[in-house]
C-alpha positions as CSV (number, residue, x, y, z in Angstrom):
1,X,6.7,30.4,-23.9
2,X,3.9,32.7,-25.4
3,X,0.9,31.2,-26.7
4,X,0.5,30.9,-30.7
5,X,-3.1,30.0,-31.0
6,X,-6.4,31.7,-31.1
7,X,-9.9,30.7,-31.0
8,X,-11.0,29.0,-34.5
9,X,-15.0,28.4,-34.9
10,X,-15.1,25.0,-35.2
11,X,-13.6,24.8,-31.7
12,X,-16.1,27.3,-30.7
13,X,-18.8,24.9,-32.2
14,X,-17.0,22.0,-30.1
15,X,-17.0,24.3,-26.9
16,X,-20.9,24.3,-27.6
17,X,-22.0,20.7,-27.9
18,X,-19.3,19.4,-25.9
19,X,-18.8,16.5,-27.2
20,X,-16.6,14.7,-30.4
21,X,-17.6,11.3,-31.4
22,X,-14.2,9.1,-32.0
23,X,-15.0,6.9,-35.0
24,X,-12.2,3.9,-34.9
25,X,-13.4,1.8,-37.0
26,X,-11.9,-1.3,-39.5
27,X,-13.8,-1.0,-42.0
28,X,-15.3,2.3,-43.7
29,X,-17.5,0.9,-45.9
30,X,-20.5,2.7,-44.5
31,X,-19.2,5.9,-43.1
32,X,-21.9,7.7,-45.0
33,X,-24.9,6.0,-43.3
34,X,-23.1,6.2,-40.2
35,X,-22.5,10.1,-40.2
36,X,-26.1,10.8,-41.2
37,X,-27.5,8.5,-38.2
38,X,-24.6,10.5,-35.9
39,X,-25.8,13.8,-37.2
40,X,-29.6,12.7,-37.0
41,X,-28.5,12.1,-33.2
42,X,-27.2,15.6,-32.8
43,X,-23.5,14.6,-33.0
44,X,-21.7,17.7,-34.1
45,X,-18.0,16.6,-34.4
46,X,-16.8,13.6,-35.9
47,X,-12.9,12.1,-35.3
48,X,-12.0,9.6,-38.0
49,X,-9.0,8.0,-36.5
50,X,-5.7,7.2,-39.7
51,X,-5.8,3.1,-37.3
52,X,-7.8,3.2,-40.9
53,X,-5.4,4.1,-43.5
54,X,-8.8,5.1,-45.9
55,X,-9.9,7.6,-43.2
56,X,-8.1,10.8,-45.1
57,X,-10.4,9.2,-48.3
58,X,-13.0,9.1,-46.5
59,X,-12.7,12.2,-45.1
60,X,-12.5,13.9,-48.2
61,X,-15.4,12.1,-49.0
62,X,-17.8,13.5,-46.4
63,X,-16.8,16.8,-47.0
64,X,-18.5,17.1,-50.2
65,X,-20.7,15.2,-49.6
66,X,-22.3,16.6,-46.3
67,X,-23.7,19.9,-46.2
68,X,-23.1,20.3,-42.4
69,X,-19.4,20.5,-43.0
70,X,-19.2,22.8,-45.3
71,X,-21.8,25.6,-43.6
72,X,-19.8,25.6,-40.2
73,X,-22.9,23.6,-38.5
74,X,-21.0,20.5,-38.0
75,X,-17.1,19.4,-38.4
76,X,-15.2,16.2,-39.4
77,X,-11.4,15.7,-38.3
78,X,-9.0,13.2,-38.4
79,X,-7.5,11.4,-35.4
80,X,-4.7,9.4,-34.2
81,X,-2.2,12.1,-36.1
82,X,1.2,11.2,-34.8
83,X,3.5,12.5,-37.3
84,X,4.1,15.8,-39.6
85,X,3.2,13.7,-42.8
86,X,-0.1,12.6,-41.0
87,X,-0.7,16.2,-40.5
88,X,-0.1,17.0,-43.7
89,X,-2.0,14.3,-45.4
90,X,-5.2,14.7,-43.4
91,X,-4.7,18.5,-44.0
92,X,-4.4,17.7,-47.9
93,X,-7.5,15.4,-47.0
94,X,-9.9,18.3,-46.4
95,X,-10.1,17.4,-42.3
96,X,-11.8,20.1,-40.2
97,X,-9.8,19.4,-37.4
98,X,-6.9,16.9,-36.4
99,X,-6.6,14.9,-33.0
100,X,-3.2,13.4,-32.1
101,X,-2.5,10.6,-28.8
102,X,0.5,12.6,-28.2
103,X,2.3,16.4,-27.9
104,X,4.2,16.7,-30.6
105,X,5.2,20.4,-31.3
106,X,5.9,20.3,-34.9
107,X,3.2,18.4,-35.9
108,X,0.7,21.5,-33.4
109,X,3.1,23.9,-35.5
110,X,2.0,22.5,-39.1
111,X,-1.9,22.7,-37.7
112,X,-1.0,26.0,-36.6
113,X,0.1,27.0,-40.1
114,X,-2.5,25.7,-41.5
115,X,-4.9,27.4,-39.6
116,X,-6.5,23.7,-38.7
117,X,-7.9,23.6,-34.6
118,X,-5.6,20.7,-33.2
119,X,-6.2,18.8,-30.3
120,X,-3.2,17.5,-29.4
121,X,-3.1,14.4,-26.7
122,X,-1.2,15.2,-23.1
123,X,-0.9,13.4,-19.5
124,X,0.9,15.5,-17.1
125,X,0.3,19.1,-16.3
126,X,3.5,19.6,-18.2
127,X,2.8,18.4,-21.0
128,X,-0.8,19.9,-20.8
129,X,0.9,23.1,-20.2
130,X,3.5,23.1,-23.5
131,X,0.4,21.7,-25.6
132,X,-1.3,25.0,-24.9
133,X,1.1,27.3,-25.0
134,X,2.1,25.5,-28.6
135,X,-0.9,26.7,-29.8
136,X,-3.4,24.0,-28.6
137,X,-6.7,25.4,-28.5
138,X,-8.2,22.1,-26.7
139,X,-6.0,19.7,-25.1
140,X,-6.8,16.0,-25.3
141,X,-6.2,14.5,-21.8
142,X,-5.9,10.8,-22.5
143,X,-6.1,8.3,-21.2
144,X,-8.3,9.7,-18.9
145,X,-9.6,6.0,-17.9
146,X,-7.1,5.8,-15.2
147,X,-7.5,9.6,-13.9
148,X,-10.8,10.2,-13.6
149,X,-12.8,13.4,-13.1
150,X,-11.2,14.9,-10.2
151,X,-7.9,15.5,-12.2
152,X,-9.0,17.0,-14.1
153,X,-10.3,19.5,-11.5
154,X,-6.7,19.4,-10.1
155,X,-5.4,20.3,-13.2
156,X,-7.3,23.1,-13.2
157,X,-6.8,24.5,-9.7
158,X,-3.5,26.0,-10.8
159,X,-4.1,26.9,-14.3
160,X,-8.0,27.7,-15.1
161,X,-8.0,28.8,-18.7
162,X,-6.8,25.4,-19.9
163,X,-9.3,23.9,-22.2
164,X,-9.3,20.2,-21.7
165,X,-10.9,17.3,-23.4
166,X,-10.7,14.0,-21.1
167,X,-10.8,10.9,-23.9
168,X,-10.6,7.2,-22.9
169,X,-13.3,5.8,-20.6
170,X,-15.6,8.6,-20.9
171,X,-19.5,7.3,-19.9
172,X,-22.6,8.3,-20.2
173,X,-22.5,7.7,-16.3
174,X,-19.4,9.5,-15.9
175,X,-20.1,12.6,-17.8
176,X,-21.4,14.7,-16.3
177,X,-19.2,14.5,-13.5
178,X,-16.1,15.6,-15.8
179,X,-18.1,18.6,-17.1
180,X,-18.2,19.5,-13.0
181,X,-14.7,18.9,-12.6
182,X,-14.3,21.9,-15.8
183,X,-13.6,19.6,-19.2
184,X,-14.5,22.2,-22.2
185,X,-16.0,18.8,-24.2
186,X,-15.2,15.0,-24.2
187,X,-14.4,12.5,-26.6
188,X,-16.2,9.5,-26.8
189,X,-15.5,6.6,-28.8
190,X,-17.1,2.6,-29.0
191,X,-19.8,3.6,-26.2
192,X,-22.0,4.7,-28.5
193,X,-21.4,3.1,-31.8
194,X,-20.5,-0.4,-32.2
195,X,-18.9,-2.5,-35.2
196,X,-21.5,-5.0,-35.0
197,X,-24.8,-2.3,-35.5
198,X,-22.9,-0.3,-38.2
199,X,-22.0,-3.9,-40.0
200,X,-25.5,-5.0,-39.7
201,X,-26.6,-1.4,-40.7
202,X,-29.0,-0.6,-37.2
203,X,-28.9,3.2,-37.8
204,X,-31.7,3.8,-35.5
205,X,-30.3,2.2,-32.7
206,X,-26.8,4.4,-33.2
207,X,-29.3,7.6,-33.9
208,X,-31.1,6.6,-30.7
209,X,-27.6,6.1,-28.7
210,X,-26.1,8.9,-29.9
211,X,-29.1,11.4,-28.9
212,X,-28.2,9.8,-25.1
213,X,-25.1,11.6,-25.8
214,X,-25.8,14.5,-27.1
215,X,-28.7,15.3,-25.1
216,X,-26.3,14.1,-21.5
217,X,-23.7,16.7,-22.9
218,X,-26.5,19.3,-23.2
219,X,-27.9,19.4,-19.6
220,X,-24.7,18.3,-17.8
């Protein structure tokens, strides 16, 4: 199987801040407040996951009305992509990037097409393997709660140039250790937002969490 895929600067900008912030949330209502306190933090890459059907409105949303996403200095995807439809739709959306759970080649092919980065979810080296040789140009290992650091070392032992992004259970403790082990950038969900400071509207406190993040991803 011969790889599809090249680099694509918004993966390039992901390779350099190392880290995407997973945004699966119920209720949207302030996504705007929310990405300027993430982007005050120094959060670069945002994941809007569809568990919100309004994320591919929202989405479209941010995109005109950030600045950051349109000069290439931060990016917005969508998440949870499991089908070609959902590709399609969070294409049609104006989403930077899309993130799936799973490997599903059509659905890497319509990225792929598109000339969208996609970060398509894998468990086994196999299916890290056909991810990336699809076109994958970082491969979501997930969950990664269960694996830990040291596979993804393993992983790499026999095939360094993979580009892996461990998701699910990622710490602020456990961090740096996966960056050791060779993960390109993480993915990092409820650690450092919550649904009760974005509903009572505490953008400091997610500004202040998120700078842990993105300043723990910078000297790792």
């Amino acid at each position: 199987m011969q790889r599809v895929s090249g680099n694509h600067p918004l993966t390039d900008l992901i390779r350099k801040m190392r880290l995407v912030a997973i945004l699966r949330l119920d209720d949207l209502t302030y996504a705007i407040p929310l990405v300027e306190a993430l982007l005050r933090g120094g959060v670069r890459a945002l994941e809007f996951t569809l568990t919100n059907p309004d994320a591919p409105k929202v989405v479209a949303t941010l995109v005109q009305e950030f600045a950051e996403f349109s000069n290439g200095t931060a990016a917005v995807g969508i998440g949870s992509v499991r089908t070609v439809d959902e590709a399609k739709m969070s294409i049609d959306s104006g989403a930077q990037f899309l993130v799936s759970p799973i490997t599903n080649c059509e659905i890497i092919d319509q990225a792929n097409a598109n000339r969208i980065p996609i970060f398509p979810g894998a468990f086994s080296p196999t299916e890290i393997a056909i991810a990336w040789e699809m076109g994958a140009e970082i491969v979501k290992v997930f969950p990664s709660r269960g694996l830990g650091p040291e596979y993804i070392r393993d992983v790499l032992a026999p095939m360094p140039y993979l580009q892996l992004m461990p998701t699910g259970g990622v710490s602020l403790a456990n961090m740096s250790d996966y960056f050791d082990a060779g993960a390109v950038a993480v993915g990092v969900g409820g650690k450092f937002t919550s649904a009760d400071a974005i509903r009572n509207q505490r953008w400091d406190e997610i500004t202040r969490s998120a700078l842990a993040f993105t300043n723990a991803a910078a000297i790792a």
